[in-house]
PDB file of N, CA, C, O and CB in Angstrom:
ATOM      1  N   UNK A   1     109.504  83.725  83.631  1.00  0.00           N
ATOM      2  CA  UNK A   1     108.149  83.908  84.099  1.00  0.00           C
ATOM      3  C   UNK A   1     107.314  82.724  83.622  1.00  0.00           C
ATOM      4  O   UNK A   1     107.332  82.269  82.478  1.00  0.00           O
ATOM      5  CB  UNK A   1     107.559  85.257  83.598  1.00  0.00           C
ATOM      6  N   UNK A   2     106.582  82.283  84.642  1.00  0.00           N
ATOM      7  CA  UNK A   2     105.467  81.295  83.971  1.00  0.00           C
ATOM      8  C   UNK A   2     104.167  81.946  83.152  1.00  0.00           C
ATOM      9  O   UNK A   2     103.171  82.232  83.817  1.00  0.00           O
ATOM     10  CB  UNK A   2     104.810  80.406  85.206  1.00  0.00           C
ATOM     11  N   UNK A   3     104.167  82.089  82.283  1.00  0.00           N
ATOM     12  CA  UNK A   3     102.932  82.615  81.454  1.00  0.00           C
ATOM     13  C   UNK A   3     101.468  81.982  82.170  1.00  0.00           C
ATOM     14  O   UNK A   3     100.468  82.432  82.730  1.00  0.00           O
ATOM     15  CB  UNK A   3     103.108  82.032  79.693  1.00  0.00           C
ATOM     16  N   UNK A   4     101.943  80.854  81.830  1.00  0.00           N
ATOM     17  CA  UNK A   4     100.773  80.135  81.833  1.00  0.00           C
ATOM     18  C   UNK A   4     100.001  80.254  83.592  1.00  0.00           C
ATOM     19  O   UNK A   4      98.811  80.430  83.856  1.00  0.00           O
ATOM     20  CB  UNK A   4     101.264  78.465  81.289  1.00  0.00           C
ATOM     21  N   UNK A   5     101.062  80.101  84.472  1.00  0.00           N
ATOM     22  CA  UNK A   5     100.402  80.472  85.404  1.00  0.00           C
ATOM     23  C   UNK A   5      99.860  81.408  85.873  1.00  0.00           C
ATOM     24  O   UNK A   5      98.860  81.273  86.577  1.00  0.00           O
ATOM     25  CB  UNK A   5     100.728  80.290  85.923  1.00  0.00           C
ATOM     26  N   UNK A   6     100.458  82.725  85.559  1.00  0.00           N
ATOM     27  CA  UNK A   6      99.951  83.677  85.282  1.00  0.00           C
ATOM     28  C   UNK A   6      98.793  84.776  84.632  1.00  0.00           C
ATOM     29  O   UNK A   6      98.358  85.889  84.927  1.00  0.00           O
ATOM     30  CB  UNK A   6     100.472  83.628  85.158  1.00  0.00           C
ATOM     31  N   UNK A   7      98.552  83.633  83.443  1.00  0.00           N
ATOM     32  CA  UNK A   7      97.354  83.528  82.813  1.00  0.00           C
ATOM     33  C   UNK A   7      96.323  82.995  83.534  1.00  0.00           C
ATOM     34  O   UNK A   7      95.212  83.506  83.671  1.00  0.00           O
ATOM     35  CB  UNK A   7      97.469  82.873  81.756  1.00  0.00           C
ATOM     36  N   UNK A   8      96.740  81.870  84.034  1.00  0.00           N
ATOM     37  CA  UNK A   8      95.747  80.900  85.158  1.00  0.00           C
ATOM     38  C   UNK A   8      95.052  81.842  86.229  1.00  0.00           C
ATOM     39  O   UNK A   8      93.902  81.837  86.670  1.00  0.00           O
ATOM     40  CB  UNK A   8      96.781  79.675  86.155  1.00  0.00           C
ATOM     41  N   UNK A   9      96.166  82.666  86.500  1.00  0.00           N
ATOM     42  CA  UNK A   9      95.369  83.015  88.215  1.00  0.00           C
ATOM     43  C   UNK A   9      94.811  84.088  87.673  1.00  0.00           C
ATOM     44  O   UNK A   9      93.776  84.449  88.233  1.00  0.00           O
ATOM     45  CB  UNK A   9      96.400  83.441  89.867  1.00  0.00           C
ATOM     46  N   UNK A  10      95.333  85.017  86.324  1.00  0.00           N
ATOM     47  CA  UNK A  10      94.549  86.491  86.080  1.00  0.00           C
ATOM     48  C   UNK A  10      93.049  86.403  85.686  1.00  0.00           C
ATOM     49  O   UNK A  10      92.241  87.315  85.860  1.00  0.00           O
ATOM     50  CB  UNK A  10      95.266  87.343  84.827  1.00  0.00           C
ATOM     51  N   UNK A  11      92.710  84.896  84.996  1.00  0.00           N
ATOM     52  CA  UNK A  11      91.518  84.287  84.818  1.00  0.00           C
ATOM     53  C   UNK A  11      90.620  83.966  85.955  1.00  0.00           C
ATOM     54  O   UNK A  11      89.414  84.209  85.978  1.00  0.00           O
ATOM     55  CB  UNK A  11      91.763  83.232  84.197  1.00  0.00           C
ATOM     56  N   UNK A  12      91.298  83.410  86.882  1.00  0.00           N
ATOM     57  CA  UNK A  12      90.505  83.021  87.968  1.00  0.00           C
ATOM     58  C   UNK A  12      90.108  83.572  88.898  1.00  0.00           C
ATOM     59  O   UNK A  12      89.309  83.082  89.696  1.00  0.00           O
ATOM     60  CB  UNK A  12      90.829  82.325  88.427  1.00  0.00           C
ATOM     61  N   UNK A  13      90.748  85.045  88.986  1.00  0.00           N
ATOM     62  CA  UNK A  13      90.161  85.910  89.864  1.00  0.00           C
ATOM     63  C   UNK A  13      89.554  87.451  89.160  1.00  0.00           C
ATOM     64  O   UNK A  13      89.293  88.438  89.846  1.00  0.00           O
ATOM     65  CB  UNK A  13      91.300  86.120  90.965  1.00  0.00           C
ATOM     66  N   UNK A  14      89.448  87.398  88.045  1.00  0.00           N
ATOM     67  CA  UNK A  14      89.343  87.962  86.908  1.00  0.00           C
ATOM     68  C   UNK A  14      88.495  87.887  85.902  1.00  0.00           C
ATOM     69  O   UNK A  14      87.969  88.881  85.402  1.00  0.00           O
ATOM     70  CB  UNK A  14      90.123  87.824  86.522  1.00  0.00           C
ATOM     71  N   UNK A  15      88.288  86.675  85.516  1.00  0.00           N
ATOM     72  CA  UNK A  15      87.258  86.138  84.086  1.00  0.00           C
ATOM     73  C   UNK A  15      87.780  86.272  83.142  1.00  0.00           C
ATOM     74  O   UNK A  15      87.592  85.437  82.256  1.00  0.00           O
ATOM     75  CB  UNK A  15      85.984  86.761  83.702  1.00  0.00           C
ATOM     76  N   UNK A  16      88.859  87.630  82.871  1.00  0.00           N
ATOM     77  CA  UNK A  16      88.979  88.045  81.713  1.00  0.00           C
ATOM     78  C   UNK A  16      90.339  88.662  81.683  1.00  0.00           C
ATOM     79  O   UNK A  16      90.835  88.910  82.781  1.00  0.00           O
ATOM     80  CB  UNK A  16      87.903  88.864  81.358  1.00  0.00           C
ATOM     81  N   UNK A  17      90.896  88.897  80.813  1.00  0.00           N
ATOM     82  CA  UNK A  17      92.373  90.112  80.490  1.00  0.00           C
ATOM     83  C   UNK A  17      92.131  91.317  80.306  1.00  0.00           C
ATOM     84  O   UNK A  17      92.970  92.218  80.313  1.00  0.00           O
ATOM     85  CB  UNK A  17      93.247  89.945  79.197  1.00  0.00           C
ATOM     86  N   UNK A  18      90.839  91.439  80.107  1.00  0.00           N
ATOM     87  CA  UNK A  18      90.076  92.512  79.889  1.00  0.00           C
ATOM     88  C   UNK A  18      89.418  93.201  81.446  1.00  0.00           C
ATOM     89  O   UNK A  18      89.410  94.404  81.706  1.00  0.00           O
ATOM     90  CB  UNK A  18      88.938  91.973  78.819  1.00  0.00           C
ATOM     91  N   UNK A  19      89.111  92.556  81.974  1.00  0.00           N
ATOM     92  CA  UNK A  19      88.826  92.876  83.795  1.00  0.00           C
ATOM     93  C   UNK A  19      89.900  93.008  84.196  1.00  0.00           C
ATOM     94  O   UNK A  19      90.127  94.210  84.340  1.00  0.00           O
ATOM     95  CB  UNK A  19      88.149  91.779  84.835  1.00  0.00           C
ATOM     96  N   UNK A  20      91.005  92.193  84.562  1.00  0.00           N
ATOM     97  CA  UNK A  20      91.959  92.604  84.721  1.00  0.00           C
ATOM     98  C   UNK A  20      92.758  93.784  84.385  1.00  0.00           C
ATOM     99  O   UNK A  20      93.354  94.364  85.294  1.00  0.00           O
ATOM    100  CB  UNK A  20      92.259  91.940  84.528  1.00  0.00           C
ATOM    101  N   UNK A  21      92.826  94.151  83.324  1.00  0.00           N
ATOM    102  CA  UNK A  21      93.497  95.361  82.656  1.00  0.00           C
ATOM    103  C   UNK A  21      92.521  96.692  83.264  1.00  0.00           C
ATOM    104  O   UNK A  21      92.792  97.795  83.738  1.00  0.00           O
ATOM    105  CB  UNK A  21      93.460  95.185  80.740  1.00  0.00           C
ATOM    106  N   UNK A  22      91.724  96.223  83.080  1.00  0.00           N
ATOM    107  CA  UNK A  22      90.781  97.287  83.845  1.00  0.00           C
ATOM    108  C   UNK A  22      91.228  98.083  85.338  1.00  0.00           C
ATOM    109  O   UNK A  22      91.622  99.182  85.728  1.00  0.00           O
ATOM    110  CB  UNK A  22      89.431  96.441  84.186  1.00  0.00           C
ATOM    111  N   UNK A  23      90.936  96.956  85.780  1.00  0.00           N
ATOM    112  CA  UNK A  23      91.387  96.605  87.300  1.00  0.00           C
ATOM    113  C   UNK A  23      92.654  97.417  87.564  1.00  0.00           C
ATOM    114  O   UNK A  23      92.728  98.476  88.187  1.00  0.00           O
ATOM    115  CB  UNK A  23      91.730  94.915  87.549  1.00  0.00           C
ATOM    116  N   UNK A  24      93.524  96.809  87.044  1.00  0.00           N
ATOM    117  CA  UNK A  24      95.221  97.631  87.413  1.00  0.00           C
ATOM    118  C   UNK A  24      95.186  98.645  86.712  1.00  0.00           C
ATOM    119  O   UNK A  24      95.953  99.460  87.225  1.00  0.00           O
ATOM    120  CB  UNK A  24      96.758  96.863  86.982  1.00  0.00           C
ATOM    121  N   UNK A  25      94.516  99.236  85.426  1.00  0.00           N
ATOM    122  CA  UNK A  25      94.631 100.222  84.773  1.00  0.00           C
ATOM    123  C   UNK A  25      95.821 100.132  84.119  1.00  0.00           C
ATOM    124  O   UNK A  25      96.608 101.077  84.062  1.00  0.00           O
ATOM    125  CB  UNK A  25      94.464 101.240  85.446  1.00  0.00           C
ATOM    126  N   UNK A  26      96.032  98.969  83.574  1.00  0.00           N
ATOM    127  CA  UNK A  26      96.817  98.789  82.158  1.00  0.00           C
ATOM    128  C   UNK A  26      96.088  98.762  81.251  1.00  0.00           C
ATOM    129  O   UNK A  26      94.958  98.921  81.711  1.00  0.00           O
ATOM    130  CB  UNK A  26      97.583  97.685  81.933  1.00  0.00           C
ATOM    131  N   UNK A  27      96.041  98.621  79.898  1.00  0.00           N
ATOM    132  CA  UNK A  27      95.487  97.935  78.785  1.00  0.00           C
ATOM    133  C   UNK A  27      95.750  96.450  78.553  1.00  0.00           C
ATOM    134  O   UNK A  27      96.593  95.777  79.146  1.00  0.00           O
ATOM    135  CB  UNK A  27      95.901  98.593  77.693  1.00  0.00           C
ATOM    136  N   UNK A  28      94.943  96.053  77.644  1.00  0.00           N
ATOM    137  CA  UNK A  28      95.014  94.594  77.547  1.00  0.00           C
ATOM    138  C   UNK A  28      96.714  94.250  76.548  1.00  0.00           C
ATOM    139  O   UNK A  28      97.503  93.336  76.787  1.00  0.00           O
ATOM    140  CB  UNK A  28      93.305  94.007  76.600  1.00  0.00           C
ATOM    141  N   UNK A  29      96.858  95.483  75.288  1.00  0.00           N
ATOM    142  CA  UNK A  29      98.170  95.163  75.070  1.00  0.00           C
ATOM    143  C   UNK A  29      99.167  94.937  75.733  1.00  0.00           C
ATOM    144  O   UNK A  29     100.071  94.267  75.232  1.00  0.00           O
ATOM    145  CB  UNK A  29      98.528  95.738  74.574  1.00  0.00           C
ATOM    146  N   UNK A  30      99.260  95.390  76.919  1.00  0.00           N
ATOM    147  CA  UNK A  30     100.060  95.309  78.114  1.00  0.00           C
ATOM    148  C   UNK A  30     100.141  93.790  78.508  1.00  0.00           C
ATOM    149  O   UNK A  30     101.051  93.025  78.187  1.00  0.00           O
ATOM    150  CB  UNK A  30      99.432  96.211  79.283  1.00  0.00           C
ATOM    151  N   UNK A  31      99.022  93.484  79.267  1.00  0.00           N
ATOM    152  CA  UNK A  31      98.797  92.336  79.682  1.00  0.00           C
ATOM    153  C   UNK A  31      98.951  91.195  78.662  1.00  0.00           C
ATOM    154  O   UNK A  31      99.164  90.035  79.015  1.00  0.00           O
ATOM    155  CB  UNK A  31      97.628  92.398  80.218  1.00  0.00           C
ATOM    156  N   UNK A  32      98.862  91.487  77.691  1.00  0.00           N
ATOM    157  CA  UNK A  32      98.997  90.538  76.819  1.00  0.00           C
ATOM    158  C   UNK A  32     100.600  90.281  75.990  1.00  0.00           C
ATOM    159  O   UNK A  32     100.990  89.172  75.625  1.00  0.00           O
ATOM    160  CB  UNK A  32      97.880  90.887  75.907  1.00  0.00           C
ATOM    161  N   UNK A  33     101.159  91.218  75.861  1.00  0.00           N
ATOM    162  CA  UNK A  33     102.590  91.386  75.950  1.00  0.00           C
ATOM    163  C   UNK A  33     103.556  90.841  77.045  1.00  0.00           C
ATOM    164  O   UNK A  33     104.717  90.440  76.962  1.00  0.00           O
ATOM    165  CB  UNK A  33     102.745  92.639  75.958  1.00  0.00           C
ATOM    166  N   UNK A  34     102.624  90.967  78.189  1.00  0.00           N
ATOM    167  CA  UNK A  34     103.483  90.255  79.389  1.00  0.00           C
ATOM    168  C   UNK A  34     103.043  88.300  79.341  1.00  0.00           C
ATOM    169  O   UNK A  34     103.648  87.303  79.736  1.00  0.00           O
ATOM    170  CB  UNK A  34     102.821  91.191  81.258  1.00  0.00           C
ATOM    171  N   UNK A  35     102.050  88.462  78.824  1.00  0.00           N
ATOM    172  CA  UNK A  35     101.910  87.014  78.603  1.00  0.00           C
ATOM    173  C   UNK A  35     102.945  86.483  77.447  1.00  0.00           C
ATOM    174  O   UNK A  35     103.682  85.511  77.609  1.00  0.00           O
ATOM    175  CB  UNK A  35     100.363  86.707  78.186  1.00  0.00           C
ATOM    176  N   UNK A  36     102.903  87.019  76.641  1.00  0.00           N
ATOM    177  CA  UNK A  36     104.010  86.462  75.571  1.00  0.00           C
ATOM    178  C   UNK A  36     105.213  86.509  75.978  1.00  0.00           C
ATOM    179  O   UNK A  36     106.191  86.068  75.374  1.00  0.00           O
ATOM    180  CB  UNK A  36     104.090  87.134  74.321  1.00  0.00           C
ATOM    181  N   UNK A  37     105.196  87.179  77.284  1.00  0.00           N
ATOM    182  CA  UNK A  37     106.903  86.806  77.395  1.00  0.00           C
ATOM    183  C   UNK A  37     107.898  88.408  75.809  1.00  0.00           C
ATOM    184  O   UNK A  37     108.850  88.421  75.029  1.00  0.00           O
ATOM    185  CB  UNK A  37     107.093  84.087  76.505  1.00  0.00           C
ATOM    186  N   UNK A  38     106.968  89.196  76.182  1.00  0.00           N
ATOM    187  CA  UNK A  38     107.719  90.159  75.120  1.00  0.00           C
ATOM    188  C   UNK A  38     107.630  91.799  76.036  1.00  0.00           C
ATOM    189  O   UNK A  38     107.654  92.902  75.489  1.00  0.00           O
ATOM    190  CB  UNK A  38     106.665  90.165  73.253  1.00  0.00           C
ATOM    191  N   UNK A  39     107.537  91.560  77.387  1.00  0.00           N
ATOM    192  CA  UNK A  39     107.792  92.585  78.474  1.00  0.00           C
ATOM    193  C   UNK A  39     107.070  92.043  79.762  1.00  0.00           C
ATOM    194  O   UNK A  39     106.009  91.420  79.805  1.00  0.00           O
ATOM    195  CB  UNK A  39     107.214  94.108  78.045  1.00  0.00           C
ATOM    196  N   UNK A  40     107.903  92.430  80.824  1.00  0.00           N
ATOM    197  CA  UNK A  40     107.673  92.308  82.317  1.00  0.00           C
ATOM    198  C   UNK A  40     107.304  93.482  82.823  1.00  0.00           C
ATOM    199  O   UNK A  40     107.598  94.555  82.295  1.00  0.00           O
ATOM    200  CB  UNK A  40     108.800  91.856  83.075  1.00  0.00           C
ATOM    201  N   UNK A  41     106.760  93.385  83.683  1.00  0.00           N
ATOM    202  CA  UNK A  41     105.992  94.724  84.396  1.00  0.00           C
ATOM    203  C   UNK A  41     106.883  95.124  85.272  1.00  0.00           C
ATOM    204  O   UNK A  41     107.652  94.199  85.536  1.00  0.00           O
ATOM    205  CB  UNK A  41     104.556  94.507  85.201  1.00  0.00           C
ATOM    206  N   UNK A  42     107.177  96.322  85.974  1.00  0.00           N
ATOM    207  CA  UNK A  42     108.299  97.252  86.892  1.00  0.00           C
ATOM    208  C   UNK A  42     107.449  97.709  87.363  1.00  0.00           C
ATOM    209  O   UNK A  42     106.253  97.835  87.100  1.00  0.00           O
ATOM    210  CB  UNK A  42     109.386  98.295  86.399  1.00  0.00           C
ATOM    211  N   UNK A  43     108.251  98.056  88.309  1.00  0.00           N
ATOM    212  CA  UNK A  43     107.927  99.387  89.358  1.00  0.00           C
ATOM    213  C   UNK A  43     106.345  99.674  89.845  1.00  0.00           C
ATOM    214  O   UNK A  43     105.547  98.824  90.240  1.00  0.00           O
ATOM    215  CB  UNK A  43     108.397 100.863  88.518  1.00  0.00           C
ATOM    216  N   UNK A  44     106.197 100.638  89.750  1.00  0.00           N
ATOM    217  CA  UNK A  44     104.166 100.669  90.306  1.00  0.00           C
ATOM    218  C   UNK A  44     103.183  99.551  89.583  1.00  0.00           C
ATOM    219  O   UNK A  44     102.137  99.100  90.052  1.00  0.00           O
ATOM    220  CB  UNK A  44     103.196 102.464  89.672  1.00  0.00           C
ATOM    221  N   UNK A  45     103.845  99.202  88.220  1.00  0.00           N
ATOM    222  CA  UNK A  45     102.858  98.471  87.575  1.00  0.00           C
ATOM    223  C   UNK A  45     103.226  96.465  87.889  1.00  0.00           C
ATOM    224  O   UNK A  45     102.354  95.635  87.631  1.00  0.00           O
ATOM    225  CB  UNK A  45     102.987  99.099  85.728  1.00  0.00           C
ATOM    226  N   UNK A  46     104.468  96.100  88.389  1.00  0.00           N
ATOM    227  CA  UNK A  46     104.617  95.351  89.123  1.00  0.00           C
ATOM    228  C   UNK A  46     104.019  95.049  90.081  1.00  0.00           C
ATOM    229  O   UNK A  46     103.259  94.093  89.924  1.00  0.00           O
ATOM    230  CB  UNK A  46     105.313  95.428  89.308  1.00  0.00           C
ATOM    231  N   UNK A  47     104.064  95.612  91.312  1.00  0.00           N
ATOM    232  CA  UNK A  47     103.606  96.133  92.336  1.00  0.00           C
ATOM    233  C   UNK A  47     101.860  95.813  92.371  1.00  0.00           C
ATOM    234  O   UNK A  47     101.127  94.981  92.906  1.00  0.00           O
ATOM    235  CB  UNK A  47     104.089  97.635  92.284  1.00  0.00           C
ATOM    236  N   UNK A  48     101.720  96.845  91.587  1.00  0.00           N
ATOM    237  CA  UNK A  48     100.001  96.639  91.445  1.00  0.00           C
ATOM    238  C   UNK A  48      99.078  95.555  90.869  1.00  0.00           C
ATOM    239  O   UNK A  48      97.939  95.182  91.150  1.00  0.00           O
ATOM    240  CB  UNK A  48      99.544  97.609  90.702  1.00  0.00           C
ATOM    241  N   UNK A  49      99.956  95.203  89.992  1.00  0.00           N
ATOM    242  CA  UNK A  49     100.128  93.352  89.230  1.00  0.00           C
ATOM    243  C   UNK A  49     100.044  92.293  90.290  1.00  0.00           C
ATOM    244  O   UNK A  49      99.264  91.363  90.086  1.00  0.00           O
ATOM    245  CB  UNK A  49     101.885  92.941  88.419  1.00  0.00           C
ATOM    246  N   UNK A  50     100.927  92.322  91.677  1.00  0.00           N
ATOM    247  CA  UNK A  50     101.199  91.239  92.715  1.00  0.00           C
ATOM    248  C   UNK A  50      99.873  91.613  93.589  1.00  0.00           C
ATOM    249  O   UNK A  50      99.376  90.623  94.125  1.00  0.00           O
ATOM    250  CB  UNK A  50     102.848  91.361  93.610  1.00  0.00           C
ATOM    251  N   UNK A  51      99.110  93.017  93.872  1.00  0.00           N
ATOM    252  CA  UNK A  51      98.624  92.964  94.710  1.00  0.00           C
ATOM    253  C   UNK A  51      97.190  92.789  94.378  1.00  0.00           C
ATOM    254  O   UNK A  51      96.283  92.640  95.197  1.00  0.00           O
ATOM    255  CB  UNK A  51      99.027  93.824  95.359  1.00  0.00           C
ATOM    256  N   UNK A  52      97.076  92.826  92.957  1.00  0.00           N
ATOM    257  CA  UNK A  52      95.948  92.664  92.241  1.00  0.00           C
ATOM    258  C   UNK A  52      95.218  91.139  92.309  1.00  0.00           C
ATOM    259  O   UNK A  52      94.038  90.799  92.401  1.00  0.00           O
ATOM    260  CB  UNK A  52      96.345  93.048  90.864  1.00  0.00           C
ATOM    261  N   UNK A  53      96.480  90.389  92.219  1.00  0.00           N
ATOM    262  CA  UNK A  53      96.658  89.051  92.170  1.00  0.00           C
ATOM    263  C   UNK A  53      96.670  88.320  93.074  1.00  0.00           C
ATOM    264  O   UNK A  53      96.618  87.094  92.973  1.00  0.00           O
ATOM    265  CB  UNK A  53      97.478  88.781  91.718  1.00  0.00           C
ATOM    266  N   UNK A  54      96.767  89.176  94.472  1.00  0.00           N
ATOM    267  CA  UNK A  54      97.487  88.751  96.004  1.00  0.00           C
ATOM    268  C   UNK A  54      98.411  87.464  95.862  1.00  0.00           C
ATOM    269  O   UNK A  54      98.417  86.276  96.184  1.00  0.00           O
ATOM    270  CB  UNK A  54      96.213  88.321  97.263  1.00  0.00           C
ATOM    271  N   UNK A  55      99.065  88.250  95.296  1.00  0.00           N
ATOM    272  CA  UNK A  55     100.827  87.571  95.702  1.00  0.00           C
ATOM    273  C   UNK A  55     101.671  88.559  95.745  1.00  0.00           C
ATOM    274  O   UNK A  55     101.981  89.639  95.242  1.00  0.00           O
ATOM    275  CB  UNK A  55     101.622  86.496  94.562  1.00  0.00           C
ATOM    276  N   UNK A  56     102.000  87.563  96.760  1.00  0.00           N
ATOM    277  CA  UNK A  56     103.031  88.858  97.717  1.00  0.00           C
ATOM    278  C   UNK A  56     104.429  88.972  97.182  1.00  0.00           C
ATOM    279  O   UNK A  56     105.105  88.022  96.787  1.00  0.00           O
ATOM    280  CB  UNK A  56     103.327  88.431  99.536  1.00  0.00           C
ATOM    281  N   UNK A  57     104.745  90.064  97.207  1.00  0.00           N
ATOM    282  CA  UNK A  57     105.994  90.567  96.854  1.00  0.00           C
ATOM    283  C   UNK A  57     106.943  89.112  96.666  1.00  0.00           C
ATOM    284  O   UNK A  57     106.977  88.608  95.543  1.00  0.00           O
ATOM    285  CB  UNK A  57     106.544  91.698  98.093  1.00  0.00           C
ATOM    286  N   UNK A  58     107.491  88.646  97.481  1.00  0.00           N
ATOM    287  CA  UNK A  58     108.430  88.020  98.143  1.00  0.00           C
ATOM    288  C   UNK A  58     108.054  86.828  97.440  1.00  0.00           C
ATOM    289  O   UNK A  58     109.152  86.528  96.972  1.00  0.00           O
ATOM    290  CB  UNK A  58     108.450  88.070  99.688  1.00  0.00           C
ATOM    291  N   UNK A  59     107.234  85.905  97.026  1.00  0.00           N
ATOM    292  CA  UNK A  59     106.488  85.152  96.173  1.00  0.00           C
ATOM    293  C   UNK A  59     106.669  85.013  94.807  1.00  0.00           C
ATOM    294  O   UNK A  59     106.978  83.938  94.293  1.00  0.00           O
ATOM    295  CB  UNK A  59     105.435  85.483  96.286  1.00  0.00           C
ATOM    296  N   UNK A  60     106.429  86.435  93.952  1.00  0.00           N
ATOM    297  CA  UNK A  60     105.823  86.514  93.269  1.00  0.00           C
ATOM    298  C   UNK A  60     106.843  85.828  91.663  1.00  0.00           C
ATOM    299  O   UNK A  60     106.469  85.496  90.538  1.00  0.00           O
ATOM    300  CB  UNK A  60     105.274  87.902  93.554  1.00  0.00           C
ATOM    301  N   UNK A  61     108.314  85.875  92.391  1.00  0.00           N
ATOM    302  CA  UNK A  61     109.516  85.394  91.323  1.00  0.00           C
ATOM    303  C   UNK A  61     108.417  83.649  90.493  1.00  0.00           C
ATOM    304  O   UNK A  61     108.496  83.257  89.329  1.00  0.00           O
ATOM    305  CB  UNK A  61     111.646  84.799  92.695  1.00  0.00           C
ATOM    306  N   UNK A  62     107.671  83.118  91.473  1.00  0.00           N
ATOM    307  CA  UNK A  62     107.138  82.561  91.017  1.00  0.00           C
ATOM    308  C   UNK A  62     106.129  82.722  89.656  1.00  0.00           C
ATOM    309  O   UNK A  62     105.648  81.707  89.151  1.00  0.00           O
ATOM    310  CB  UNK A  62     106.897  82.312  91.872  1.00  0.00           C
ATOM    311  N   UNK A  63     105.862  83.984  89.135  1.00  0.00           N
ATOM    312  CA  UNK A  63     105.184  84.726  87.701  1.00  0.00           C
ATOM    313  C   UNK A  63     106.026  85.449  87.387  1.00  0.00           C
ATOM    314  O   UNK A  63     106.265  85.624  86.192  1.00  0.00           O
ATOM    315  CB  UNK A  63     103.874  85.583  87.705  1.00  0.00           C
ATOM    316  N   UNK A  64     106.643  86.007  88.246  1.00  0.00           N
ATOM    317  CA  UNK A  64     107.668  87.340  87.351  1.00  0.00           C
ATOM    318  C   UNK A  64     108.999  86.994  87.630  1.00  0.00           C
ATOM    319  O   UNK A  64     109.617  87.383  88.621  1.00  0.00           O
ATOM    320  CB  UNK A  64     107.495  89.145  87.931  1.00  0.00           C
ATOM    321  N   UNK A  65     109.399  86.322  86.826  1.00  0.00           N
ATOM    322  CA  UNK A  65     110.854  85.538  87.385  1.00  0.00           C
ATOM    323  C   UNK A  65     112.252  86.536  86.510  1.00  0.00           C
ATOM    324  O   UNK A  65     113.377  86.249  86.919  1.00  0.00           O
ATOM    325  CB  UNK A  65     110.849  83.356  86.691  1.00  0.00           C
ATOM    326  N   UNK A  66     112.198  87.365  85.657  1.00  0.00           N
ATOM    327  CA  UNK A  66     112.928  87.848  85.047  1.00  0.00           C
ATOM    328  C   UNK A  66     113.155  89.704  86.030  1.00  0.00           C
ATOM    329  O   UNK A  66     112.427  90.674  85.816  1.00  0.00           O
ATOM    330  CB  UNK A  66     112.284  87.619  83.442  1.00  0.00           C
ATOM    331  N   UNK A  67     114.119  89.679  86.848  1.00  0.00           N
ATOM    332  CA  UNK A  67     114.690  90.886  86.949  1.00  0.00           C
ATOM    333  C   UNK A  67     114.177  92.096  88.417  1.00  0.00           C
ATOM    334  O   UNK A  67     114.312  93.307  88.591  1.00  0.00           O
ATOM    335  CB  UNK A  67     114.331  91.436  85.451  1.00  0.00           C
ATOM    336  N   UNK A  68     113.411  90.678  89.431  1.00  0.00           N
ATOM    337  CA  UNK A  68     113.126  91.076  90.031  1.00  0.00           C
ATOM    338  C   UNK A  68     113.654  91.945  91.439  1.00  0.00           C
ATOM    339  O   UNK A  68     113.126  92.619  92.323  1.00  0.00           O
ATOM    340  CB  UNK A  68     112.657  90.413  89.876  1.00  0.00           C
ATOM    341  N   UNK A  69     115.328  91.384  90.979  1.00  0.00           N
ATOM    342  CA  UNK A  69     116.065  92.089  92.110  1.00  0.00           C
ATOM    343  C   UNK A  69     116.186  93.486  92.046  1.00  0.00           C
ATOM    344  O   UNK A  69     116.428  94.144  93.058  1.00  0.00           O
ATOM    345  CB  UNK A  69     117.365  91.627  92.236  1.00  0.00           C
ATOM    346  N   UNK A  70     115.977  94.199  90.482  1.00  0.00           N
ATOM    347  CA  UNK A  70     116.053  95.353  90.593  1.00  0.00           C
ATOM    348  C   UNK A  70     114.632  95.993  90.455  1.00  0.00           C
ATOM    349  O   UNK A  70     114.505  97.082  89.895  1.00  0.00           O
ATOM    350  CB  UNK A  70     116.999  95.749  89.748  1.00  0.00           C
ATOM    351  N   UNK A  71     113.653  95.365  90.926  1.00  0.00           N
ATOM    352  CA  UNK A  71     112.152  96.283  91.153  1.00  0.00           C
ATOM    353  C   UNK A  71     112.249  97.428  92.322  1.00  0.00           C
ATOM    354  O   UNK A  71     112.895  97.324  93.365  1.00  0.00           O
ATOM    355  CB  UNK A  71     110.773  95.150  91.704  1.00  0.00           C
ATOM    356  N   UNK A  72     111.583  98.363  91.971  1.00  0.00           N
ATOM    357  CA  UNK A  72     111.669  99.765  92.977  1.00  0.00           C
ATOM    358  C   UNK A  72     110.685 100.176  92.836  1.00  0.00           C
ATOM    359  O   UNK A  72     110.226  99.838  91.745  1.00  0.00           O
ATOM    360  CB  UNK A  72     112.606 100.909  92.801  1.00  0.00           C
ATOM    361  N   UNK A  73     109.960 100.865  93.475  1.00  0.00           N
ATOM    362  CA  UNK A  73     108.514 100.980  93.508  1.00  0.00           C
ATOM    363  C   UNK A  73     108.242 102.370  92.714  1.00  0.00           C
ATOM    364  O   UNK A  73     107.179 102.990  92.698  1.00  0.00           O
ATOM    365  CB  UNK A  73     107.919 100.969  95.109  1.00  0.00           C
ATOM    366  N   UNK A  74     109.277 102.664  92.154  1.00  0.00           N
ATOM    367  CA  UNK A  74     109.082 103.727  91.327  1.00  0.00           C
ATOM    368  C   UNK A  74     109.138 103.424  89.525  1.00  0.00           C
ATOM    369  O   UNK A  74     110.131 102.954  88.968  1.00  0.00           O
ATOM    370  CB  UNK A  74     110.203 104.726  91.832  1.00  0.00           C
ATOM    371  N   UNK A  75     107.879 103.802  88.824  1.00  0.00           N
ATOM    372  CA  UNK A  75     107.863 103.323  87.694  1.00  0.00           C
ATOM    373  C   UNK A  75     106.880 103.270  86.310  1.00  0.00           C
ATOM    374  O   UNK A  75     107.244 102.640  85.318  1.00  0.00           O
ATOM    375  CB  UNK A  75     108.033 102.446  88.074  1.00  0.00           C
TER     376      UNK A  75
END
């Protein structure tokens, strides 16, 4: 996963990790755990991560590059 880009775009359409987390209805430990590269998001919270972000599914290996063949929308 690129962190950093990831960080980039959650900022830029966002302001914050804190709006964001809001937004998808994670917490910021969450989001911030996925920035460190110390968990990836699955299933609904994947999902809601790409569309939050508008990147599309099919795309998105570009931020979430770890394990995406087995995402299922259940999660």
């Amino acid at each position: 996963m690129e962190r950093i880009k990831l960080r980039r775009r959650i900022l830029e359409k966002y302001g914050s990790l804190v709006a964001f987390a809001k937004n998808t209805g994670t917490t910021v430990q969450t989001v911030g755990n996925v920035l460190r590269g110390a968990n990836t998001p699955k299933g609904l919270t994947f999902l809601g991560w790409c569309a939050a972000l508008d990147i599309p599914e099919d795309q998105a290996y570009i931020f979430f590059a770890e394990g995406l063949e087995n995402q299922t929308p259940e999660g």
